[in-house]
DRENTI-887152 format. One record per atom (N, C-alpha, C): x, y, z. Coordinates in steps of 0.1 Angstrom, whole numbers, plus 5000, padded with zeros to 4 digits. Layout:
N
XYZ...
This chain:
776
526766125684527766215691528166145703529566115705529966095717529666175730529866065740529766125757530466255758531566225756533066335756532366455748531766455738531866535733530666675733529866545739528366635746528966685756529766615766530766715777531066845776531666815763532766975761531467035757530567035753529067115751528667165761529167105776528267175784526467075789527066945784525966825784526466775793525166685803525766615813524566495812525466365814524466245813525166145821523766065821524365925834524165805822524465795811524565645809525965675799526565555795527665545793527765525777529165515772529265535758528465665746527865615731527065705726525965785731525565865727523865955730523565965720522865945715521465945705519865915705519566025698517766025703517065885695516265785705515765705698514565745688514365615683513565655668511965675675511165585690510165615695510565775702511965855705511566015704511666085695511966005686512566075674510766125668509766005669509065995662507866055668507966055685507266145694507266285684508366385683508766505681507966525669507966415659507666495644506466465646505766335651504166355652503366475659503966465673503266615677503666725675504766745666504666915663504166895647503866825638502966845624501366845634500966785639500166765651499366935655500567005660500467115664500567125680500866975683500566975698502366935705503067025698504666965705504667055718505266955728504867005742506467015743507267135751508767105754508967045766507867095775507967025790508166835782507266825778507666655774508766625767509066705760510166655751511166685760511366765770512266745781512466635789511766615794511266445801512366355789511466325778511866235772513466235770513766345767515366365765516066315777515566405794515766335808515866145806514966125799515165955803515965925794516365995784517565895775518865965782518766055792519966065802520866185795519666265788520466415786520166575793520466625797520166775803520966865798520467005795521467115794521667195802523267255802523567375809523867425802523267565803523467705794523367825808524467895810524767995821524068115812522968195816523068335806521768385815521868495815520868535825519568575817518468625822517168635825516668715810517268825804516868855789517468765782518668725782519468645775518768505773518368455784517568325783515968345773515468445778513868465769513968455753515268575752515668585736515868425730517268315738517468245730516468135734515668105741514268065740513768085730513168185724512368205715512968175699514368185703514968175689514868005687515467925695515267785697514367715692512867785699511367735696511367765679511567895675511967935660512967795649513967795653514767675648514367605650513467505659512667435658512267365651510867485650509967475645510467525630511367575623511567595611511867435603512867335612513467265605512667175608511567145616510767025618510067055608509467185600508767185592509167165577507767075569507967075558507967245549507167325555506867425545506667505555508067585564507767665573507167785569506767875576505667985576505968115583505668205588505668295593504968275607503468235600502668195614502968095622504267985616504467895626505467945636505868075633507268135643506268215652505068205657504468245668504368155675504868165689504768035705503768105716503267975721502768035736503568105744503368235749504168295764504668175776503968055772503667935786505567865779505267825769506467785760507967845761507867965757508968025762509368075773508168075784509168095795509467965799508767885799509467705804510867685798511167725783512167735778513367815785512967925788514068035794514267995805512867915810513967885827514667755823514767655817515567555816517067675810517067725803518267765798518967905814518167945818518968005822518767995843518067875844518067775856517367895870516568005862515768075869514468095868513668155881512068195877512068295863511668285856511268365846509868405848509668565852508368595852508068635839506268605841505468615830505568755820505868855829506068975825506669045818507968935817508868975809508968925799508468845794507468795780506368895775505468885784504168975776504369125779505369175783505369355784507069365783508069325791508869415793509869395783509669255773510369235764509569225748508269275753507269265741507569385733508069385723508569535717507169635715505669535710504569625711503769655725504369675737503769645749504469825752503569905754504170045757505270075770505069945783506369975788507769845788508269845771508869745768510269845773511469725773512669775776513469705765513069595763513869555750513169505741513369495725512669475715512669355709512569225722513469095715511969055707510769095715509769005709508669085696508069025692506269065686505269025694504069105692503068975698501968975688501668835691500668735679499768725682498368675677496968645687497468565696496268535707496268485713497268445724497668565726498868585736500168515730500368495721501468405712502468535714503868475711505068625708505768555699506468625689507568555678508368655679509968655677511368675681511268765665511968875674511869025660512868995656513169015639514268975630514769085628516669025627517169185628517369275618517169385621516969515618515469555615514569475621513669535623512969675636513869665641513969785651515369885648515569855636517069965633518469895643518369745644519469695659519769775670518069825676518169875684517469785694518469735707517569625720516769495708517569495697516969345693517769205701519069245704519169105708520669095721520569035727521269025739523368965734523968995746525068975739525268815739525868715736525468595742527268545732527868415740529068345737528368285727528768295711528468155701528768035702530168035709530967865712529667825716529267835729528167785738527267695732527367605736525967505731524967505741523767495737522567445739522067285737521167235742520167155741518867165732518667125726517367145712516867015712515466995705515066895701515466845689516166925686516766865673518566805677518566855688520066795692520666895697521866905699523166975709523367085695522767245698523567315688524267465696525267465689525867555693524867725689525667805697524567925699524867995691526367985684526268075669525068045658525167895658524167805649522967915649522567905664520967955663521168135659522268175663521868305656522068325644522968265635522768255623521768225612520868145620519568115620518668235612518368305628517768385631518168495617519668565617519768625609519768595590519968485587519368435577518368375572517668265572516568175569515568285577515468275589514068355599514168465596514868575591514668665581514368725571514368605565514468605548512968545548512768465561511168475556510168525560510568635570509968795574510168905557511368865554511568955544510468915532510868775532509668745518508468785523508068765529506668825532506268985531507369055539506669155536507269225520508169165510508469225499506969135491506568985493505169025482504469075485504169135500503169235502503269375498504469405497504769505491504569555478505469435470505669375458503969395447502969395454501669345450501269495450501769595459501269685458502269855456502969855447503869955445503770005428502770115426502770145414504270225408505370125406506270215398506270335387505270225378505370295364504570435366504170465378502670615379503770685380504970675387506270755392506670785381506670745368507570815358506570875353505170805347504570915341503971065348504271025362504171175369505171275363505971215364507571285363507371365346507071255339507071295323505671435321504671405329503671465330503371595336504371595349504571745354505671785353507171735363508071745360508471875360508671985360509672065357508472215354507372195354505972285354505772375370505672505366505172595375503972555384503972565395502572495406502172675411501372645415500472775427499772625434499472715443498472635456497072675448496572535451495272555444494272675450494372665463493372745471493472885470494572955458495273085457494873095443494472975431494073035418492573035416492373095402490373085404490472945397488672935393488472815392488572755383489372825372489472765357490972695360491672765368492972665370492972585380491672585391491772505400492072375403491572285392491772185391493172105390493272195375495072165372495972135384495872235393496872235401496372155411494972095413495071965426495471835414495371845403495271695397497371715400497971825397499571805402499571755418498871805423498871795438498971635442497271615439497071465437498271385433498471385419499971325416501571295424501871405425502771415431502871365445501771365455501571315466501571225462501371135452500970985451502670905449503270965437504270965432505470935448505371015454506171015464505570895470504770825477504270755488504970655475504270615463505270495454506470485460507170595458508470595457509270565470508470625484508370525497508270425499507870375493507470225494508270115487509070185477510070095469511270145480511770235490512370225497512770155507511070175515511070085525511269905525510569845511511169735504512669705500513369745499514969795498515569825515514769865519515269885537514569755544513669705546513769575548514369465545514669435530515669355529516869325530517669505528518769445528519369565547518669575552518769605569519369745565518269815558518770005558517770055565517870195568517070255577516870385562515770395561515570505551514870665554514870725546515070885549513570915551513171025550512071065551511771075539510271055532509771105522510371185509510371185501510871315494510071425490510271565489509271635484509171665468507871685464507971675447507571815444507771915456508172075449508872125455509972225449511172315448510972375462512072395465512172515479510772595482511272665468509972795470508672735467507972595465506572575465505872605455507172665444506372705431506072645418507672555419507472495405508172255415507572195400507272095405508572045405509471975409510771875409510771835393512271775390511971715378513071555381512971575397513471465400512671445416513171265421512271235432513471155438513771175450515071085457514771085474514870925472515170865487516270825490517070855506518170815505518170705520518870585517518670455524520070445531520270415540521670435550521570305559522870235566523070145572522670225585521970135596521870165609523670205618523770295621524970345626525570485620525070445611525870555596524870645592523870705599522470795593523470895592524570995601524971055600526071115590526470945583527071015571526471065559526971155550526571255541526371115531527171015527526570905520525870845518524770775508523670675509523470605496523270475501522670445485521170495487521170525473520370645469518770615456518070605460516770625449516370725443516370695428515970825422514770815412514470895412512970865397513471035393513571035380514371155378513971175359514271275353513971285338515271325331515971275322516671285315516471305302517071365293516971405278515171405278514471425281513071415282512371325288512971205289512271045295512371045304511671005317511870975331512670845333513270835342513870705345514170625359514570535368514470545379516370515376517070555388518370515393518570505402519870385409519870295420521170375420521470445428523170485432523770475443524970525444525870525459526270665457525770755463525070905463526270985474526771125475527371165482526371325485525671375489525471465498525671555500526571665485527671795485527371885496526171915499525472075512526271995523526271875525526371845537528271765541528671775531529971735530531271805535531671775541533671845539534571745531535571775531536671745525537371575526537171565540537171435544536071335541534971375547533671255535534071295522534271315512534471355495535371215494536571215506537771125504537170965510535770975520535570855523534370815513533870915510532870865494533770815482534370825480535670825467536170695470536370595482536670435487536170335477534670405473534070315464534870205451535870355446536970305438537670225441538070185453538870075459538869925452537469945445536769815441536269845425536869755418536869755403535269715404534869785393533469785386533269675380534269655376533569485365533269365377534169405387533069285396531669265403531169435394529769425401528769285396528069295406526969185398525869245393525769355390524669395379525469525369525369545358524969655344525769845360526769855367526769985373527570055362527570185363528770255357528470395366529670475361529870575368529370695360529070795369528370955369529071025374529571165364529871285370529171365377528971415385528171465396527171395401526171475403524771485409523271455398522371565401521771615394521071745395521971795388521971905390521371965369522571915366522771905352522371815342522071775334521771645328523271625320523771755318525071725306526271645318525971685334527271585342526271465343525271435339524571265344524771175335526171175325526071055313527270985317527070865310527870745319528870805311529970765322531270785317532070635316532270645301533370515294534870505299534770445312536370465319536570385329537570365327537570185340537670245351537670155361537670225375539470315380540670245375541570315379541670455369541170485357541170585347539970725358539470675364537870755372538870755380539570695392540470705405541670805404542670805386543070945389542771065389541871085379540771155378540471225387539671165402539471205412540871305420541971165415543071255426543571335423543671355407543971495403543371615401542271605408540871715410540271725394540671665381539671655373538071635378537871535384536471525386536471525401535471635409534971665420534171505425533171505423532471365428532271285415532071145421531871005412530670975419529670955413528370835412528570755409527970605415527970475408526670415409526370395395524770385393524370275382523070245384522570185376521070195377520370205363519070275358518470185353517370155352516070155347515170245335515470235321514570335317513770285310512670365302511670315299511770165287512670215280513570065271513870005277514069965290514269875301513169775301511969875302511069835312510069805297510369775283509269775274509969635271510969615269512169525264512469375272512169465284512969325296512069315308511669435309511269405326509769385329508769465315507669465313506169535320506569525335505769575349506469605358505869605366505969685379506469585388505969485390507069315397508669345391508469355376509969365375510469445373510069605372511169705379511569695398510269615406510869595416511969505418512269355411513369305408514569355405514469445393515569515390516069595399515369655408515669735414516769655429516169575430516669485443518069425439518169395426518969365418519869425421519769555415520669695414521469755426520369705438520669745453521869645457521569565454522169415459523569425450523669475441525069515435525569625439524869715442525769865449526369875465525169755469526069745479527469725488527969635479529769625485530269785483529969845473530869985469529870065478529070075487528470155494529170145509529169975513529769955526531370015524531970025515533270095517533070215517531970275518532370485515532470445536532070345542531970375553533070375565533270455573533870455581533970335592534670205589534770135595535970125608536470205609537170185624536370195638535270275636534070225648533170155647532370125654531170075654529870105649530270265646528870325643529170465643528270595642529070745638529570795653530070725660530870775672532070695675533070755677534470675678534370635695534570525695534470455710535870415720535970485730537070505738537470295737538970345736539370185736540570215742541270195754541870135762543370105758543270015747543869965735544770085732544170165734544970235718545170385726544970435739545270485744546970565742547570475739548770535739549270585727548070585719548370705705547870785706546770835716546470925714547071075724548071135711548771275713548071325707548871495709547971625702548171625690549171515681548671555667548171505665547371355671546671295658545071275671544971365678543971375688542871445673541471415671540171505668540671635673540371735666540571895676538771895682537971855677536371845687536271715693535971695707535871565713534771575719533971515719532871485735533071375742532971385753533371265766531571255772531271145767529771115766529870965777528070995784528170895792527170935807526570825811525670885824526170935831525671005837525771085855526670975865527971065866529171035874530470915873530170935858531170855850532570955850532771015857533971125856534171195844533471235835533271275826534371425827534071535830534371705838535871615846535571555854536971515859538071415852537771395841538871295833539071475819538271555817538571675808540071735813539971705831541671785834542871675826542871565828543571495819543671495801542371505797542571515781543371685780542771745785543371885785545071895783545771855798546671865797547671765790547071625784547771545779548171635762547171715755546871815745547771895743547871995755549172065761550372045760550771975765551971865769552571825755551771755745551771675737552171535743551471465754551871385761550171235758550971115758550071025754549071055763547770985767547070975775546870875787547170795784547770655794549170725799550070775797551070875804550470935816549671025809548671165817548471075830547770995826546870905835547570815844548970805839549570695857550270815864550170935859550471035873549571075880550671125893549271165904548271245902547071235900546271345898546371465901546871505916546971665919548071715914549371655909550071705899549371715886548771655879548271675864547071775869546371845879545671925880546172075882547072055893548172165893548372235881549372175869549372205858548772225852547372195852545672235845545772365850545672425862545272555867546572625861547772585861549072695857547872725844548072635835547572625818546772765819545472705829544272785830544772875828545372975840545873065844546673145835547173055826548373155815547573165801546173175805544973145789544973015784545272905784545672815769544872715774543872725786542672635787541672745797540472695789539472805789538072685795537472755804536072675809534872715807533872655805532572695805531372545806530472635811529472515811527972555801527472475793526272545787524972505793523472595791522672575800521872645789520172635794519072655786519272835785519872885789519973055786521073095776521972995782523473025775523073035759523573195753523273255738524573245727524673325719525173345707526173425711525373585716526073695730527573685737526673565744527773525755529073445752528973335741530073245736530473345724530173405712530673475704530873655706529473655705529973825706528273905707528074035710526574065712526974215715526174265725525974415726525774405743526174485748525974475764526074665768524874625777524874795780526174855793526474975791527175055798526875165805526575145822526075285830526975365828526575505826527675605830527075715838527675745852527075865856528075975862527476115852528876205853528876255865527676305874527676425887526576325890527076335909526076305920524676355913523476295915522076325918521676345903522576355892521976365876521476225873520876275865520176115856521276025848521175925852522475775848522275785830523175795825522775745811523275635807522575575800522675415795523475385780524475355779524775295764525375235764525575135746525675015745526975035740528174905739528674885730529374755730529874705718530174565715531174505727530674345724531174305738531774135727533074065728533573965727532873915733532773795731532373645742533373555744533273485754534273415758534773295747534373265738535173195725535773275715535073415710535973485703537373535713536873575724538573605728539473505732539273405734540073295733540573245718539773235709540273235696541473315692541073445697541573595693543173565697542973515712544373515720544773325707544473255706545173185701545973185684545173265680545473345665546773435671546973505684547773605685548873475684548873345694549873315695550773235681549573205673550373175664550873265650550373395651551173525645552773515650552473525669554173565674554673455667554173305667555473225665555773235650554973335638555373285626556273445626556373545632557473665632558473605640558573495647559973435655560373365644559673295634560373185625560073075631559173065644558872905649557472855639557372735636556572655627555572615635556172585648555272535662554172595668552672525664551972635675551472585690551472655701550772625709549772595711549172475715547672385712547272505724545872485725544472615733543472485736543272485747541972415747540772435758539372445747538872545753537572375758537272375773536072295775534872345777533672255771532272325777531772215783531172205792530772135798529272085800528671995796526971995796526972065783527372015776527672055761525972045755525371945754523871915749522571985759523372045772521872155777521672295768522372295761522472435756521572415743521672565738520572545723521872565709522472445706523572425696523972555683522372545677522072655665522172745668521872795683521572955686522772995692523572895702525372915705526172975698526072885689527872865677526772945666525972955663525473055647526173005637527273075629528073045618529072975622529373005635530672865635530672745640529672735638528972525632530172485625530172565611531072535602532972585604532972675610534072735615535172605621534172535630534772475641535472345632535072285620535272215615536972155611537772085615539072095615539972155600538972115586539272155574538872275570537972375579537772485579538672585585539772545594540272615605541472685597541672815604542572905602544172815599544572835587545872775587545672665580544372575578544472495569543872495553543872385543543772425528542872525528541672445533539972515530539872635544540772695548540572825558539072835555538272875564536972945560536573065570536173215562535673255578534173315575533873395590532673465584532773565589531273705587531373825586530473765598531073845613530073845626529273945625527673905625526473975625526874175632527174165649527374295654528074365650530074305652531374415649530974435634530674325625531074315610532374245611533074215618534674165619534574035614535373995606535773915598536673795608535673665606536373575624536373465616537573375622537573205618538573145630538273045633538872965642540272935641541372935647542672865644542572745647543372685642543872525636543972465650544972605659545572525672544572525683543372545681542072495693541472345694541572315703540772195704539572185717538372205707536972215719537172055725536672055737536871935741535071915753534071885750533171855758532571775764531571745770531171635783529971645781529271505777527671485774527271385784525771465793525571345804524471285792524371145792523471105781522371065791522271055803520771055810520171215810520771285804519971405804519371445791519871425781519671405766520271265757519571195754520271105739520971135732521871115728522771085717522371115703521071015707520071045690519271135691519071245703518571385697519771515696520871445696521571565696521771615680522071805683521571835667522971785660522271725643523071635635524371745636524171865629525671915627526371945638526071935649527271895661528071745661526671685660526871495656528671495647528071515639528871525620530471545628530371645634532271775636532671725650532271635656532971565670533071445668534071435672534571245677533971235695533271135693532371075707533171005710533471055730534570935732533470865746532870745746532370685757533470665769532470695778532870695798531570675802531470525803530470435813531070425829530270385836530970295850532070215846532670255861533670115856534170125872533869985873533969955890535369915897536169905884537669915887538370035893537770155891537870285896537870255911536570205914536670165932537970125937538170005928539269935937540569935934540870085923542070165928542370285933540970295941541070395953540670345967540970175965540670135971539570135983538670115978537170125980536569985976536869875984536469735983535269735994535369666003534469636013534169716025532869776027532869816041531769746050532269746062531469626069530569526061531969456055531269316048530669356035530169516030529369516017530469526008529869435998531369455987531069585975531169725973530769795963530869815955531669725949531969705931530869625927530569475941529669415932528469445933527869535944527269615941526569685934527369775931527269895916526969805905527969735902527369595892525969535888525469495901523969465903523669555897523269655905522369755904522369825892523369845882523569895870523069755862523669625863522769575852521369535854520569565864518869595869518569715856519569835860519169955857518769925837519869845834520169855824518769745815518269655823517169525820516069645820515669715828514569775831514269965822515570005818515770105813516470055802518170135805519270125793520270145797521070165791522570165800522870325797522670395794522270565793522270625799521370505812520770555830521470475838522270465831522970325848523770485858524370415869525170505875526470475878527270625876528470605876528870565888530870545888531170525900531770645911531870775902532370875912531370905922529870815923528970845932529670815943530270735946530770615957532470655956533170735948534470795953534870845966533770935971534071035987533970905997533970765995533770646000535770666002536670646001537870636000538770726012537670846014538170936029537570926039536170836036535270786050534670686044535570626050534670496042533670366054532670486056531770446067530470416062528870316071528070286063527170376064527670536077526970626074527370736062528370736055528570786047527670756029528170576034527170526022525970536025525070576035523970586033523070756032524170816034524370956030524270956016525270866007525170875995523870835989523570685994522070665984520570775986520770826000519670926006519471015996520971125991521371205988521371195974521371085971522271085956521570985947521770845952521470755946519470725946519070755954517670705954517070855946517270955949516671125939516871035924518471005923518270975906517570835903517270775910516470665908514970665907514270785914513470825912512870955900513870955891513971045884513870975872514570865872514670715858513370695855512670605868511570565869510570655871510370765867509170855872508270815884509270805896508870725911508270655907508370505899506970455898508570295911507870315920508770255934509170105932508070065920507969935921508969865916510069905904511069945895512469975904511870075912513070105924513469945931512469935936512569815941513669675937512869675923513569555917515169615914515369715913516869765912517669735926517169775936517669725949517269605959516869535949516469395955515569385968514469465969513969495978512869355976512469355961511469295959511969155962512969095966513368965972513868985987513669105994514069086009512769036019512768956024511568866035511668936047512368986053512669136063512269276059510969336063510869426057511669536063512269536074512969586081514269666073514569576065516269606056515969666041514669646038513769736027514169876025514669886016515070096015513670116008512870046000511570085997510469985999509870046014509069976019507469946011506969856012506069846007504569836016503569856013502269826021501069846016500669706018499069696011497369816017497069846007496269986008495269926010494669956021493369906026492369986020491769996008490670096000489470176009489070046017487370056028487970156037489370166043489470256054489370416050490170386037490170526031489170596025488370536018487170576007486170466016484670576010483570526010482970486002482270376004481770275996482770265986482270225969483370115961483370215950484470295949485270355942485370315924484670375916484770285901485870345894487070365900488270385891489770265898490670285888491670195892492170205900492570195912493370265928494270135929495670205932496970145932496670055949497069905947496969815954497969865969499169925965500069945975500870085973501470125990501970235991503070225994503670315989505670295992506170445998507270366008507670486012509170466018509970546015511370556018511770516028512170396035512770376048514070426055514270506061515570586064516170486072515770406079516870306094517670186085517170136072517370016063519070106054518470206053520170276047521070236057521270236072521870216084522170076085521769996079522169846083522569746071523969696074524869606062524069516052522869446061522169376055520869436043521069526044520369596036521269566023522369626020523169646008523769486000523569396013524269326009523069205997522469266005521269175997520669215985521669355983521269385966521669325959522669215960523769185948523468995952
């Protein structure tokens, strides 16, 4: 490799012309790592004298991860017959590694706990740990691609001992070969232990037989019903385990268990199904699908791309149905297609029909749903496959062919089941082609409630949103309150009391008292809630316009605010499904329901659009309940420090607050998540006083409560978020520190663990420039 060209790598050297590693380093490397004794500190040196060094810019997680990956590549390609156990390194190894790459102290800590995925206060899942204090780099989707791996530029080269590779190289790496030999491992472990064939003869054996709980019959039938018991419990855990094998390899996240009796607990299944889903997409009604199931009398297993009917509308039907996109003869295994489910055995027979013959089919409502499957049956398995090894083959087989027609049922215009605010595209979004359910999701003071006046009236209007948004705000608020004020936007906030009552409809009592000094009598009668009469008024409006002859309806938009403090199921009741856009008044599938109190017959109109605000440091994302999940489009509002500095909010006495907020949110985000960072409207009232007693009003007030709310005051955390833990002035410390003298306090020698040091809030360090400045 040329000089020039190590250059444009990001290489820098003092001798002239070629670089190449001599054959006495060459020969260093491979003796001591078959050896077991490869040292990087040396092989650094050695590289140093032939006049090479790397620069790689990436900060402090970023550096640990591609450390570890490095040592991984490695050690894969130095070896003759790499291993699993050879991808465990010393903690001493990779951090030497991480500080050459990212030209900082790397503490120990963040190796053996904060990046250790089994270390209870881990923050990201880049590592494992091995004996002897060893860690090896988690392969992905072994945490569901959750905090497995840092964002990092692939152009970017590195330094290796194997030579100058670029940093796509190594993550390609990582996600093929170094996974595939996590995967091989744990599929023969698996592989070794998954009784298939017990799964059918369960099936053939109980199947479709009446159960009682053993503890409920006498003792002549007692048995019978634990030997089903036994079975079936067994049957299932099999049938787990051929999932979880299928979710490891090919990076699915799988369902829970299946059960092997009926609703009512009485009679036994005469089918067994797990359903396996890509990380992002749990929420869609789609899955490829496992089945162990009995047909014409034989048990059999099937490998499908499954759709979900209880849990479907009209729109998944049309995104499960994509599969057709893609002709069947190009599968690589024996697929064909199924009318329905299983429900029936007479809709489970393959149907003789090419894929465009099934596609009009579909569009012309002949056939409701299409399965695409492929089976296993006992002629399979006497003929070709013989055991249990190779029904697991077939099966992986099977998977590994349904896959392309599975990744199409999916909704690829986001990232994952929440549609992500993009900037970009801002200027299409009007009120026709707006979601009528939105959540505006995102931590504490991301303007969440104050960007709703804008979505609101852009709705109204029929006006873009990037429009809405370069006028003056107290005009586009102004007109929020007319709106308010003439019904056609409605507010509310939900909270741990807020009922069914209050938002739909209930009973509320009525004093009446006829004559001074008589006894008050009490009675009840029906009371709207504040969504049915807004409904009510928006159904009126679109009656008047169809007796005028207008076609036009007036959009309604109703906000709730702190949408996920409330209790979802016990709110909305029946109109879960109400709310749904293909349910709504006016369209194909209208749907209504009979309200529990009046009996009144209610459904949503077409022309509402709920629009809500999720703080996600107060609840996750991933506990909010699914069928709210399913019927809103999620729009993200993180920080954004651009906000500052077009309210011009740059520098006060010398502190700069964008960069700032910056720091301190990516601390927040190393040590927590970005869930809990903090917004920028904390630091907005900065723009009408923009003094450092104001800002220090703010962190007193504002910023240090929620920081102590993150960290369950554990101060030390605080610290490292405001850089306290690098100020040499204790003076400018907002979280002072001081060593606990034990002997002063306690007598004699205490046999429990007592915290080394005390912390405590400094109020004069808020008051001085140099405090803030030295957070960033």
């Amino acid at each position: 490799m040329s000089l020039e060209q190590l250059r444009n790598h990001g290489l820098k050297s003092n001798i002239q012309g070629s670089i190449k590693l001599t054959g006495e380093l060459r020969d260093y490397i491979m003796n001591t790592f078959e050896e077991g004794k490869l040292n990087t500190g040396e092989v650094k040196e050695k590289l140093a004298e032939e006049g090479i060094s790397a620069k790689t810019n990436v900060d402090v997680p970023a550096a640990v991860w591609l450390a570890t990956a490095t040592l991984a590549f490695e050690a894969y390609h130095l070896s003759t017959n790499p291993t699993v156990e050879t991808m465990y390194f010393k903690q001493k190894e990779i951090q030497n590694r991480a500080q050459e790459y990212c030209g900082k102290n790397v503490e120990n800590a963040r190796i053996s706990q904060w990046y250790n995925a089994d270390h209870e206060n881990h923050t990201y899942n880049f590592l494992r740990q091995g004996e002897d204090a060893t860690r090896r780099l988690s392969y992905p989707g072994e945490f569901n691609g959750i905090k497995e791996q840092p964002e990092l530029d692939e152009e970017n080269a590195i330094q290796t001992t194997l030579g100058v590779k670029a940093i796509g190289d190594i993550k390609r790496f990582i996600k093929s070969e170094y996974t595939a030999l996590f995967a091989t491992e744990d599929t023969n472990n698996l592989m070794d232990n998954i009784e298939c064939i017990s799964i059918l003869d369960y099936l053939e054996a109980y199947g479709g037989q009446a159960y009682e709980s053993p503890e409920r019959v006498d003792d002549s039938k007692r048995q019978h019903y634990l030997d089903i018991k036994a079975a079936g419990s067994s049957a299932v855990k099999e049938l787990d385990k051929m999932a979880e094998l299928c979710a490891g390899r090919f990076g699915l996240i799988k369902s829970r268990p299946s059960k092997w009796l009926t609703g009512g607990n009485n009679k036994v299944r005469n089918y067994l199904w797990m359903q396996l889903k890509l990380a992002g997409y749990e929420s869609s009604p789609t899955s490829l699908s496992l089945f162990a199931e009995i047909v014409g009398g034989q048990a059999r297993f099937k490998f499908s791309v499954e759709l979900h009917e209880a849990q479907s509308t009209k729109e998944d039907y049309q995104k499960h149905h994509r599969l057709l996109d893609r002709d069947i003869s190009t599968a690589s295994d024996k697929l064909f297609y199924i009318l329905s489910g299983n429900q029936f055995e007479k809709e489970m027979e393959e149907l003789s029909l090419t894929t465009e013959e099934i596609k009009r089919r579909v569009e012309d409502g002949t056939y409701k749903k299409i399965q695409m499957a492929r089976v296993i049956t006992r002629k399979d398995i006497e003929e070709e496959l013989h055991d249990n090894s190779g029904i697991i083959n077939g099966m992986i087989k099977a998977v590994e062919a349904l896959m392309p027609f599975y990744q199409l049922t999916l909704d690829k215009s986001s990232e994952g089941p929440f549609e992500i605010y993009n900037e970009e595209n801002e200027d299409e979004i009007t009120m026709e082609n707006t979601n009528k359910n939105m959540i505006l999701y995102g931590p504490p003071g991301t303007g969440k409630t104050y960007n709703t006046v804008t979505y609101a009236v852009s709705i109204i209007e029929n006006q873009s949103l990037e429009n809405i948004k370069k006028e003056d705000y107290a005009s586009v608020f102004e007109r929020y309150n007319r709106y308010k004020d003439q019904g056609r936007i409605a507010f509310t906030t939900f909270h741990q009391s807020y009922g069914y009552e209050e938002f739909i409809e209930g009973i509320k009592p009525v004093i009446s008292k006829q004559v001074e000094d008589e006894k008050t009598d009490i009675q009840y009668e029906y009371a709207s809630g504040i969504f049915k009469r807004f409904c009510e008024k928006a159904n009126n409006t679109i009656n008047q316009s169809g007796k005028n002859g207008q076609n036009k309806n007036k959009p309604y938009v109703f906000i709730i605010d702190e949408i996920n403090r409330g209790n979802i199921s016990k709110i909305f009741g029946e109109l879960i499904t109400l709310i749904e856009p293909t349910k709504r008044l006016g369209e194909e599938e209208a749907t209504t329901a009979i309200l529990p109190y009046t009996g009144d017959e209610f459904g949503v109109p077409n022309n509402i659009y709920i629009l809500g605000t999720m703080n996600t440091a107060d609840r996750s994302i991933a506990l909010m309940d699914t069928a709210l999940r399913r019927r809103f489009q999620f729009i993200e509002m993180m920080p954004d420090e651009n906000v500052l500095t077009k309210l011009n909010i740059q520098e006060i006495e010398g502190i700069n607050i964008q960069k700032m907020l910056k720091t301190i949110n990516e601390r927040i985000e190393y040590l927590y998540d970005r869930e809990h960072t903090i917004g920028h409207a904390y630091f907005t009232s900065l723009a009408n006083d923009p003094t450092i007693d104001k800002l220090a009003e703010i962190f007193l007030n504002a910023i240090i409560p929620l920081l102590q709310e993150y960290f369950y005051e554990d101060y030390s955390k605080i610290q490292l978020v405001l850089g306290d833990n690098a100020k040499v002035d204790a003076s400018i410390k907002f979280i002072l520190d001081t060593d606990i003298k034990v002997r002063e306090v306690f007598k004699g020698n205490p046999d429990i663990d007592l915290p080394e040091k005390k912390y405590s809030i400094q109020t004069e360090a808020f008051y001085k420039e140099e405090s803030y400045k030295l957070i960033y």
